[in-house]
C-alpha positions as CSV (number, residue, x, y, z in Angstrom):
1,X,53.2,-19.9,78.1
2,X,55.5,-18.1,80.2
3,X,56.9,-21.0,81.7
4,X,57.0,-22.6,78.1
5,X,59.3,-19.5,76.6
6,X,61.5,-20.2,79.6
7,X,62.4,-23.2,79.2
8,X,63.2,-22.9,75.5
9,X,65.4,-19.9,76.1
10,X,66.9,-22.1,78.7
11,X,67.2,-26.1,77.5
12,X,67.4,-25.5,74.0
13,X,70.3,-23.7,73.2
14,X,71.9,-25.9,75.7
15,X,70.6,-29.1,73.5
16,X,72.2,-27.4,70.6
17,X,75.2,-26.9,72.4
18,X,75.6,-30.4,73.0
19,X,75.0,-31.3,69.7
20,X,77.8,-29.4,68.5
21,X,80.2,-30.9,70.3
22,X,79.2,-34.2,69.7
23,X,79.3,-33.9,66.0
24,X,82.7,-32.1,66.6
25,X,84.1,-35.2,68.8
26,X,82.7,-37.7,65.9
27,X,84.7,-35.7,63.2
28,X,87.8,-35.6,65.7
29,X,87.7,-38.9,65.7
30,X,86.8,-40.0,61.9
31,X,89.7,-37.7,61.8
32,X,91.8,-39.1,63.9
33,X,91.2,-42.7,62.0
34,X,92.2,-41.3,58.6
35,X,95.6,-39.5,60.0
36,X,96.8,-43.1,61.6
37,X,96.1,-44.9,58.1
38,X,98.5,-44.8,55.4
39,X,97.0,-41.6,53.9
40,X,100.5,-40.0,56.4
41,X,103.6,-41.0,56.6
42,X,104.8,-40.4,60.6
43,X,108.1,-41.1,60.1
44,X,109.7,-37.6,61.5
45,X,108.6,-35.3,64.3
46,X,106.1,-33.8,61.7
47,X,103.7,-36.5,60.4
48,X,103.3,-35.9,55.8
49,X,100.2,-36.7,53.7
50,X,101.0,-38.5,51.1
51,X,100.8,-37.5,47.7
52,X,101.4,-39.2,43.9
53,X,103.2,-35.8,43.1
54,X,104.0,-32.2,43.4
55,X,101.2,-31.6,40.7
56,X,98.7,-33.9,42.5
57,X,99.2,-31.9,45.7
58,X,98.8,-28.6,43.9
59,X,95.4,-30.2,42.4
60,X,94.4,-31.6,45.8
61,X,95.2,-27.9,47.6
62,X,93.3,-25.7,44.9
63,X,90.4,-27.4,44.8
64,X,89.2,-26.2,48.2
65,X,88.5,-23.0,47.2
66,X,85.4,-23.9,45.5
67,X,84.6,-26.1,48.5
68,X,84.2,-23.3,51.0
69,X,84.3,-20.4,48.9
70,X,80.9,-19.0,50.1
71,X,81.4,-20.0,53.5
72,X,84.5,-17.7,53.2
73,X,82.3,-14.6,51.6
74,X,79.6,-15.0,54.3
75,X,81.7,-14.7,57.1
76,X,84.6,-11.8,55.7
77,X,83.8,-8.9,58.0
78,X,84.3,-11.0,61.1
79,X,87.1,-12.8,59.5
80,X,88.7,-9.4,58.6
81,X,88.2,-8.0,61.9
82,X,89.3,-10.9,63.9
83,X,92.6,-10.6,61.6
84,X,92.7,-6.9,62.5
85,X,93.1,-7.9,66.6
86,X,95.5,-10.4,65.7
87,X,97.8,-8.1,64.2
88,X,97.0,-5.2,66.8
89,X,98.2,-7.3,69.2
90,X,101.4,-8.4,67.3
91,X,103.8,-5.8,67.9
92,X,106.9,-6.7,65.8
93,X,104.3,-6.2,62.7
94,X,104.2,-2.1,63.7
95,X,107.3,-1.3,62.2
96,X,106.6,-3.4,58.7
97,X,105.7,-1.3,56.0
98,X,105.8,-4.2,53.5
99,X,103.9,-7.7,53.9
100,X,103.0,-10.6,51.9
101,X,100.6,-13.2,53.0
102,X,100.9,-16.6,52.5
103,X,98.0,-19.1,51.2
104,X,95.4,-16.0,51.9
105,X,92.6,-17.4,50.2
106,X,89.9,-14.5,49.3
107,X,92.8,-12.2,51.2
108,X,91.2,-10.9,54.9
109,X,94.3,-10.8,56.0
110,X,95.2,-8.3,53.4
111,X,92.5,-6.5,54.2
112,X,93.3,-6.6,57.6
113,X,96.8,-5.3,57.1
114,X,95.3,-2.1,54.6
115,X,93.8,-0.8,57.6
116,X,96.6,-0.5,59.2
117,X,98.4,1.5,56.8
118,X,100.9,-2.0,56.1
119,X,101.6,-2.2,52.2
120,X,100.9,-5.8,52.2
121,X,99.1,-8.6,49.2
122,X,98.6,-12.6,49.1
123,X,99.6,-15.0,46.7
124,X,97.4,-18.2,46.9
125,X,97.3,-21.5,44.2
126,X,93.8,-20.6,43.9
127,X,93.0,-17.0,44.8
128,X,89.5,-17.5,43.0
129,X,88.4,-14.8,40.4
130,X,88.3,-10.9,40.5
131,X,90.5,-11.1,43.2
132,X,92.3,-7.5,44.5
133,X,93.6,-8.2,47.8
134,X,95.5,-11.9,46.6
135,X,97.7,-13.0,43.4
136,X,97.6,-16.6,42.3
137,X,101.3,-18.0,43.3
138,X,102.6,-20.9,44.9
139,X,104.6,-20.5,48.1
140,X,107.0,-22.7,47.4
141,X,108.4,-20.5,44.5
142,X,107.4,-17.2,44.4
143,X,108.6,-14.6,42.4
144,X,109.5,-11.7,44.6
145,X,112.7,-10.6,44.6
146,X,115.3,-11.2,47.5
147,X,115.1,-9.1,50.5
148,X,112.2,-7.5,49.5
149,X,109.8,-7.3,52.5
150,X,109.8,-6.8,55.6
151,X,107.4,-9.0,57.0
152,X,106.2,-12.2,56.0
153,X,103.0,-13.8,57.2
154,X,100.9,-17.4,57.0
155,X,98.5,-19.3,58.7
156,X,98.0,-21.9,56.5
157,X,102.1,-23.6,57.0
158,X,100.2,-27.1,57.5
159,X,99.1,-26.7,54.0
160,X,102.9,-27.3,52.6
161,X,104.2,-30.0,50.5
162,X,107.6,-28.9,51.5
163,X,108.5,-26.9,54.9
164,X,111.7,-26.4,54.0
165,X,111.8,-24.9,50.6
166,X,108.6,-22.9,51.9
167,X,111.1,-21.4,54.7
168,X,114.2,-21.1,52.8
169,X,111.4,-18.9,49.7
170,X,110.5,-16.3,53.5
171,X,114.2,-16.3,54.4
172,X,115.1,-15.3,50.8
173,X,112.1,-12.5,50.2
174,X,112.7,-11.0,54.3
175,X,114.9,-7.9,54.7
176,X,117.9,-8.7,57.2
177,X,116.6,-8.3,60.6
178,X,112.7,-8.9,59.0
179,X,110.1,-10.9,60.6
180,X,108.1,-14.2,59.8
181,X,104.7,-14.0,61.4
182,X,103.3,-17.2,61.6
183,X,99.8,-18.5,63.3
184,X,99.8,-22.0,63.9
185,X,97.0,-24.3,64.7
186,X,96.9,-27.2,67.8
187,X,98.3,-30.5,67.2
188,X,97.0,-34.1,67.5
189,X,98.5,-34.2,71.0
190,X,96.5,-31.6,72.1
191,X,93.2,-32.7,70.3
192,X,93.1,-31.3,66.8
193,X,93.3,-33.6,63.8
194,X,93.9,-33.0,60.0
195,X,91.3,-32.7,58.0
196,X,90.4,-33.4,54.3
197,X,93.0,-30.7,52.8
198,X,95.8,-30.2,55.7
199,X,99.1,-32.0,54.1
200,X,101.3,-31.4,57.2
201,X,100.7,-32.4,61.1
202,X,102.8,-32.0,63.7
203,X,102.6,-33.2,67.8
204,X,102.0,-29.8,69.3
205,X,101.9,-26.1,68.4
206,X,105.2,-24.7,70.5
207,X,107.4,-27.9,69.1
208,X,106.6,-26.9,65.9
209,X,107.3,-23.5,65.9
210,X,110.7,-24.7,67.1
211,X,110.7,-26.6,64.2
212,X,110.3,-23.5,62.1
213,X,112.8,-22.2,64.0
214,X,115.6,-24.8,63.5
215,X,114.4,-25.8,60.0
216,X,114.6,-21.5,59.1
217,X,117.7,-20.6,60.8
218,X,115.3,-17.7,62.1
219,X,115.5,-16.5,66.0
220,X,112.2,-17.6,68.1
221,X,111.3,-13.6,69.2
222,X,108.1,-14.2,70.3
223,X,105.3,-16.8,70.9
224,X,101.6,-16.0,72.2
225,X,98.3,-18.5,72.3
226,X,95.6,-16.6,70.6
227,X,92.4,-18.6,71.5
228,X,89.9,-20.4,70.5
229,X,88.1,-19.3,67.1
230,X,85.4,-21.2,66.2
231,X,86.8,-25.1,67.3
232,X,90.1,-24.6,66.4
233,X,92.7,-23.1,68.9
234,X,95.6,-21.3,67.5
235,X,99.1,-20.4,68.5
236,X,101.1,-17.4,67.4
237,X,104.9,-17.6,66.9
238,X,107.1,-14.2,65.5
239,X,110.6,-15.3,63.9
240,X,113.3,-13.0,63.0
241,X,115.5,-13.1,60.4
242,X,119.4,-12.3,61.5
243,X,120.2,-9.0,60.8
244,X,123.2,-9.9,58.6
245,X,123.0,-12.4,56.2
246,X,125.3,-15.5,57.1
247,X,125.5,-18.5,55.8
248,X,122.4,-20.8,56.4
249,X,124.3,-23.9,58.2
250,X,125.3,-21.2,60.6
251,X,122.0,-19.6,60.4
252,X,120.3,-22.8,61.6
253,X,122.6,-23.2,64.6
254,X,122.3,-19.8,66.0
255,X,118.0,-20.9,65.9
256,X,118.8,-23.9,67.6
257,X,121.1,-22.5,70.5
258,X,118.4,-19.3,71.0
259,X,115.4,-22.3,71.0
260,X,116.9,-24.1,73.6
């Protein structure tokens, strides 16, 4: 019996383990099939889904929520506190006293941020209902005023139908001199593909925060890899806003020479 209880607390979880990653691999590489189909177009450095319109990408994007909404509620205190070491360990966010989050969902982040003392709220498409921590808004137009905040932050940039009026609404809404926060997962050259609801894809996580970079007219301050949570491996780049305002041709060239 002894011997028996062994060797489950022993080979089993190690079957398990295996099984995981092989159901992982199979959806990498289902995956992997629909991203080289003509679902995306990969004519730039940073591969599009495709979409009818503006208003059946906002359809196609709000309809997750309901997807994974309770997946989402089950797992908010990890969520929360894996958010809070993230930003502990992001030391341009210190100084911010104001901070909006960017496609934040049921709004961990947020929540994230309240503990430490940041004023700080999301805007979503689909925040769900009874939401306090998130506002439904749509990040390519959002109704803040101009240099408003201090901080701006996303994880969810490979969600947008357009990166560059997404960038140009952060470099309107940041302060001179504030800071774009932005935690960006793998690319398909280092193993991660789309999935059912990602509409941008790029090569690699440090080209495209140069991308940001350029596309922004923001300086490159900072980049750190955060890790592995769950199966997906993220990287974390801090942009900064110039501290006067200048026009945004020359904006963009001071990125690019500080990039490269």
């Amino acid at each position: 019996m002894a011997l028996l209880k062994r060797l489950k607390s022993t080979f089993f979880p190690n079957l398990r383990l295996r099984s995981k990653e092989q159901k992982w691999a199979k959806r990498m590489k289902a995956r992997q099939k629909t991203f080289e189909s003509d679902l995306w177009g990969q004519e730039s450095d940073v591969a599009q889904r495709k979409y009818a319109s503006y208003d059946d990408y906002v359809k196609h994007q709000s309809s997750k929520l309901d997807r994974i909404h309770d997946r989402l509620q089950a797992r908010n205190d990890e969520d929360t506190a894996m958010f809070l070491e993230r930003f502990q360990g992001c030391p341009a966010l210190a100084d911010a006293q104001t901070v909006l989050c960017l496609g934040a969902r049921l709004g961990t982040e947020v929540m994230a941020l309240h503990k430490l003392g940041h004023f700080a709220v999301g805007i979503d498409l689909n925040p769900g209902p009874d939401n306090e921590y998130v506002l439904k808004g749509d990040f390519h137009k959002i109704v803040f005023p101009d240099t408003s905040l201090d901080a701006v932050y996303c994880n969810a940039l490979d969600h947008v139908y357009d990166l560059e009026k997404v960038l140009g609404e952060v470099g309107r809404l940041l302060r001179p001199g504030g800071i774009f926060v932005a935690d960006i997962i793998s690319g398909y050259e280092e193993g991660f593909y789309a999935g059912g609801y990602e509409s941008v894809h790029w090569r690699n996580a440090g080209e495209f925060a140069e991308k940001v970079a350029l596309v922004s007219g923001f300086a490159l301050d900072s980049t750190r890899d955060l890790g592995q949570i769950n199966r997906d491996r993220w990287f974390q780049a801090v942009f900064r806003k110039p501290a006067i305002d200048m026009p945004q041709s020359e904006s963009r060239e001071q990125a690019s020479a500080s990039s490269g």
